[in-house]
N, C-alpha and C positions, 0 to 999 in steps of 0.2 A: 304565207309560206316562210317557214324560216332559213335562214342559210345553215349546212350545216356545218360543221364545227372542222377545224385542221384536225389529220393528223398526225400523231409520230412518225419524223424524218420528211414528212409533207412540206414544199417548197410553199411561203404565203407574200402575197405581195403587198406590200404596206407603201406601198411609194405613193405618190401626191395624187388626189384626184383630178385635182386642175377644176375646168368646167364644170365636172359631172360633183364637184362637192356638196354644191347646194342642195341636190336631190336623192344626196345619199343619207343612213339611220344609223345609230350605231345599233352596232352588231358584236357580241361573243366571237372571236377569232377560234378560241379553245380552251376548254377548261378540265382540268385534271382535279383528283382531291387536293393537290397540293398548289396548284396556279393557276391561274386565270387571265386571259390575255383578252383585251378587248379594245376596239378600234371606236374611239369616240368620235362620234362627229358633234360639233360646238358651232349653230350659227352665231354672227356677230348679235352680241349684246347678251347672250347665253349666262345666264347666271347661275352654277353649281353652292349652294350656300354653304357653311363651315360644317365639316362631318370629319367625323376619324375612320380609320381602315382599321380591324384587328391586325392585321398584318404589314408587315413591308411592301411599297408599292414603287414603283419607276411609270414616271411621266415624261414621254417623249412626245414633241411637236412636231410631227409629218411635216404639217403646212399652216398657216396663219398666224396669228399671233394670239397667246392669252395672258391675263394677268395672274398668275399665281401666288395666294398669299398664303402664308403659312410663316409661324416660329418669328411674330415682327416683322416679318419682310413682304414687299408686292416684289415677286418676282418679274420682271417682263419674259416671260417665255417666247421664243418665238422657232423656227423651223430648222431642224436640224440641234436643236437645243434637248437636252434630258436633264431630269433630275430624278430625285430620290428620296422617300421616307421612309421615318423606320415607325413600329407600329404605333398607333394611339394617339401619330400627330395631329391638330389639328388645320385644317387647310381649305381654301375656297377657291373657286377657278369661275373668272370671267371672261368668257371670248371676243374681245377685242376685233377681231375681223372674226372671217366664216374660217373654224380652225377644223382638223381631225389631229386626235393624239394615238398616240399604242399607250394603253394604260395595263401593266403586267400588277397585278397581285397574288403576293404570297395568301394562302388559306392556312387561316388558324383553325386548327381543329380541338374542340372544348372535350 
């Protein structure tokens, strides 16, 4: 069963899972033509390997800690931390502890 999707003006709660993180998927929070917001969840040692986005994306850390590399740098991401790219960077994200992110992407439309 899938969860369905927010919507416009919809309150969504993104706060920490705590306990209940290990047993959570990630899940599509909501997606429009133009954005896509999704709630990853990242067990420890989770390896995302180097990919680009068409578009501009913001990565926020809910909870845990990852490494994010991208543009020369391992970033230590950790909770309450965001960043940002803009299209066609490349970037890899490893989970260091059990993490969930908000990962919002812009859609390029060809």
């Amino acid at each position: 069963m899938s969860i369905p999707h927010s919507q416009p003006g919809e309150l969504v709660n993104v706060q920490p899972l705590g306990d209940a993180l290990t047993s959570q998927k990630t899940y599509t929070i909501s997606k429009t033509d133009d954005l896509e917001l999704i709630r990853l969840i990242l067990p420890a040692g989770k390896i995302i390997p180097t990919h680009r986005t068409p578009g501009q994306i913001t990565v926020q850390c809910i909870e845990g800690q990852v490494l994010f590399s991208t543009m020369g740098q391992e970033l230590n991401l950790e909770a309450g931390q965001l960043l940002f790219l803009l299209p066609g960077v490349p970037h890899s994200v490893q989970a260091v502890t059990d993490s969930s992110l908000l990962l919002t992407l812009v859609l390029q439309h060809k």
